[in-house]
C-alpha positions in Angstrom: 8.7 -24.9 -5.6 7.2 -21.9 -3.8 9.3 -19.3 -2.9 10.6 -17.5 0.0 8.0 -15.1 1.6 9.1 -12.0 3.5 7.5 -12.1 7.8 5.1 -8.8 6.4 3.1 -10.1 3.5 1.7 -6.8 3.6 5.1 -5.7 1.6 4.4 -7.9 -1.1 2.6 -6.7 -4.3 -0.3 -8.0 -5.8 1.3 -9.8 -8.3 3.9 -11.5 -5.9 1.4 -12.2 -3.7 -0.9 -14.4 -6.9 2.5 -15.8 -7.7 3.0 -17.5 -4.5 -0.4 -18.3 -4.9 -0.1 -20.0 -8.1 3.2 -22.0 -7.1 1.1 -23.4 -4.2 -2.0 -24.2 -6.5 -4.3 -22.1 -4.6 -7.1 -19.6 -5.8 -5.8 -16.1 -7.3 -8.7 -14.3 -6.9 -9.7 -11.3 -4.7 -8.2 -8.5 -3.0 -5.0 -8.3 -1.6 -6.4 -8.7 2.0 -7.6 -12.0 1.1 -4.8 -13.1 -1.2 -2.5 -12.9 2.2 -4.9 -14.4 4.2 -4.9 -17.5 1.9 -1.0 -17.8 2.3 -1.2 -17.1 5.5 -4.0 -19.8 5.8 -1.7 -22.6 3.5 1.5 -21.5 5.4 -0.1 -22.1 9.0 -1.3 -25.5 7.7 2.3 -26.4 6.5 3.1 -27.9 3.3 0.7 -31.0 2.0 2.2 -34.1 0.7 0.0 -35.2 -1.9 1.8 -38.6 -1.9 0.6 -39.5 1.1 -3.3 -39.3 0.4 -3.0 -42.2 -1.7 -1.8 -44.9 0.6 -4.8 -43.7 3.1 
């Protein structure tokens, strides 16, 4: 399960930032500018169910 995610991502290190990353199944690559857009990006869009794309 992903883990809690401070309101500045810009505090996070690189490494924290690919962890998150990881624990959400998303792409690890790229600078750090684009690692936070990604969360940012997956967190805006709210969590997926992955359950639910089978029975649609």
């Amino acid at each position: 399960m992903p883990g809690h995610l401070p309101p500045n991502l810009e505090d996070m290190k690189v490494a924290e930032l690919k962890l998150e990353l990881k624990l959400r199944s998303l792409p690890v690559s790229g600078t750090k500018t684009d690692l936070i857009e990604r969360l940012n990006h997956n967190l805006s869009n709210g969590p997926v169910n992955k359950v639910s794309f089978l029975y649609y």
